[in-house]
N, C-alpha and C positions, 0 to 999 in steps of 0.2 A: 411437569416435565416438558421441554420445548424443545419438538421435533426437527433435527435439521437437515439438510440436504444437500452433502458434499459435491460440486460437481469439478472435475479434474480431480477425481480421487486416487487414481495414477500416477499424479508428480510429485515432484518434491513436495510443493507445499501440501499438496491431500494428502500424504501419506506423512507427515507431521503431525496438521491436524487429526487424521485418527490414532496415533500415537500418544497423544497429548489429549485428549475426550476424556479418559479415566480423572482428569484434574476437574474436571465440569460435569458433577455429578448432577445438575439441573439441567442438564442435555442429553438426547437421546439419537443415535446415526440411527434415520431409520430408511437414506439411501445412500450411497456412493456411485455416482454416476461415472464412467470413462464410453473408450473406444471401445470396438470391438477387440484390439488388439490385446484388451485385459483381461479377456473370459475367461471365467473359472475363478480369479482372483478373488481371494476373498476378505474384508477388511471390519474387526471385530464385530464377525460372525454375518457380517452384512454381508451378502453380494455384488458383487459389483452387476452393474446394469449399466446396459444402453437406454432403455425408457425413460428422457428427463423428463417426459411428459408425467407420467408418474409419480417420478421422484419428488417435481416441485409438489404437485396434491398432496402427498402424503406429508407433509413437511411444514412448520412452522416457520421457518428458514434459509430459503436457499443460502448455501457458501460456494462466490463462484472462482475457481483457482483455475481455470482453464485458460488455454491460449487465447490471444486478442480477438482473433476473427471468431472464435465462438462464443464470445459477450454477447453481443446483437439476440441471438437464440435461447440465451439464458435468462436474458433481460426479459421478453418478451412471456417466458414462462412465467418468472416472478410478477409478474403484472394481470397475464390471465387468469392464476389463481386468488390472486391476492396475499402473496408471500411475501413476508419482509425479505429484504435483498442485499447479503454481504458481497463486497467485489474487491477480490484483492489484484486481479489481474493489470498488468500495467503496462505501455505502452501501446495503449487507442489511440485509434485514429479517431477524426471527427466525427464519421459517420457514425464508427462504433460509440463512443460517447453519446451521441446523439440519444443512439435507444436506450440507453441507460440513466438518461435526464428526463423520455419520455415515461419510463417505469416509474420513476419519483415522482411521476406524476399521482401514482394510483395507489404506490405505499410505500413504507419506509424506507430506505436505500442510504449504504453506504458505503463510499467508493473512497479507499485508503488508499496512497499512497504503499505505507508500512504499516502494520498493525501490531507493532510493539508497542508496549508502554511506555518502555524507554528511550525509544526515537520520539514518542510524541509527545514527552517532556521536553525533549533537544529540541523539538521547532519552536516550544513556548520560549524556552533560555533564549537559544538563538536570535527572537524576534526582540527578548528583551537587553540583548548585547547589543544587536548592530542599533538599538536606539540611542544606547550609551556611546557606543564605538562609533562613531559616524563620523566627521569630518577626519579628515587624516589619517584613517586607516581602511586600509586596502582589505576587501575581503575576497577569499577565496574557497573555494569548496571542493576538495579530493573525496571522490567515494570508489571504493575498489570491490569486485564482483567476483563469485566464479567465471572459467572460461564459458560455459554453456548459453551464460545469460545474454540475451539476443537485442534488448533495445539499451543506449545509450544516450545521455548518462542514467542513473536508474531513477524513478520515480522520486522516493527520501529525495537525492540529492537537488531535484527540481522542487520538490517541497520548502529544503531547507533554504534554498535559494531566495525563494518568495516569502518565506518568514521574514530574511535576513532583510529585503525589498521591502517586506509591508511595514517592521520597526524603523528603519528610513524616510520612509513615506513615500516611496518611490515605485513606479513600477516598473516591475522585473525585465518586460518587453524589452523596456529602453535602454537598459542596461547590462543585459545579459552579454556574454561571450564565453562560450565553447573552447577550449583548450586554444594552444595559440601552434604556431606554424611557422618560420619564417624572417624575416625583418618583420616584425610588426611595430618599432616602433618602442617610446616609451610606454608604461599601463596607461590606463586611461584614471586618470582616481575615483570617480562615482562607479568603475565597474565592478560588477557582482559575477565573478568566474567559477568556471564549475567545469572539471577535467574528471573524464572516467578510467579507471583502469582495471584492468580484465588478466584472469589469471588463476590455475589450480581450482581449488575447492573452496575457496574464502565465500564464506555466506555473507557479508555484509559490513564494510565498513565505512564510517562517515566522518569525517573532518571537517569542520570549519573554521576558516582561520582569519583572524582580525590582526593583520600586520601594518604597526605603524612604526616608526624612525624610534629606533633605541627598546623597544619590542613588540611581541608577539601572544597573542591570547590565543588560545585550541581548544576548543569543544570538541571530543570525539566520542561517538558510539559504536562499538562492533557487538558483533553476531557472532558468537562462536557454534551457534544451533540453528535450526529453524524453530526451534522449539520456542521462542519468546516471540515469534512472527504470531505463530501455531493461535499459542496461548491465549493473545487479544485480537484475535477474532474470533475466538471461540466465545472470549467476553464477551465482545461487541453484542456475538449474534446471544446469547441470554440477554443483552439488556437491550436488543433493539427490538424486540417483540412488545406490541404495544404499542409502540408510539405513533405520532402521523404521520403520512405521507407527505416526501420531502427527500431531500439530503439532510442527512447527519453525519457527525464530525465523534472522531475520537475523543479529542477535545470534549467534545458535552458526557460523553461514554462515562470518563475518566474525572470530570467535575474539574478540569484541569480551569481554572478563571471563568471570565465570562465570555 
């Protein structure tokens, strides 16, 4: 049985994944960490705690769904006990990043974008479309969010971007562009866009579109749950126990190529 240790077990996505645990019968919640502002809460039969100092000892696992600025604090636990380290949290900054590449230093870690299965098949399609789709067709990437979600565009869609970048060959840096504005002009053709839109309760959806003269290709994925988010990371952290210290990739999780 592989101990794990929910931390933002408060938000959407912690209160997913304990929702979704009863499908991961080789896992065990044996913390859910939040604020103070959760006490008393209780989450299958766990309690919620403020002690992540704790929570990481007791745990084969940290899973960390908490806000950006409290990565750096969760990273730093996973690494003092020597806890493998899920992080689904997305829009770091570089500092924040930083302690979460120093963690990988001391054990396993890994740091998804999305932890669906089914978005992290769309990055393998994806990379192996814009290798086909290249010259003469314009790519572009719509992903649309609930209204709450706080960074822009969402993580997926800077994923999917760089997928679409690395079957190209090209890097993303140099071609990237952010919604447009204005006269800007004809497209540019090598560019790789990527526009967010924000709205109601929509959990998740992802477009990418390869448009060339006379037509158009679409890859899309949506979310109608957080439950398929939920679900593989709950994989992940079953099968990242064990392994060495590093980054790892869903991609390996998943046996998705090489």
């Amino acid at each position: 049985m592989t101990k794990i240790a929910i931390f933002g077990a408060g938000g959407r996505m912690g209160a997913a994944l304990i929702q979704n645990l009863h499908a991961h019968p080789a896992l065990e919640l044996v913390a859910a960490v939040e604020t103070p502002a959760f006490a008393g809460t209780l989450a299958n039969g766990v309690k919620i705690t403020f002690d992540g100092d704790a929570a990481a000892k007791a745990a084969d696992v940290v899973i960390d769904f908490t806000f950006h600025t409290s990565v750096p604090e969760v990273a730093k636990l996973a690494a003092k006990y020597g806890k493998a380290y899920i992080v689904g949290t997305t829009g770091l900054t570089d500092e924040e990043l930083a302690a979460v590449k120093e963690t990988a230093t001391a054990v396993p870690v890994m740091l998804a974008p999305n932890f669906s299965v089914g978005v992290n098949l769309l990055l393998e399609l994806v990379k192996e479309a814009a290798a086909v789709l290249n010259a003469g067709y314009d790519c572009e990437i719509v992903e649309m969010h609930h209204k709450h979600k706080k960074d822009a565009p969402s993580g997926t869609a800077l994923a999917l971007a760089k997928a679409a970048a690395a079957g190209r060959g090209v890097d993303f840096a140099t071609v990237a562009c952010y919604g447009r504005e204005g006269m800007t002009g004809e497209r540019k053709p090598d560019t790789i866009a990527v526009h967010a839109v924000r709205g109601g309760d929509v959990v998740g959806d992802h477009t990418v579109m390869f448009a060339a003269d006379g037509e158009r290709v679409e890859i899309t994925h949506k979310a109608t749950s957080r439950a398929c988010l939920a679900n593989g990371a709950l994989r992940a952290a079953a099968w990242i126990v064990g392994q060495t210290p590093g980054f790892k990739t869903m991609k390996e999780c998943l046996g998705l190529g090489n």
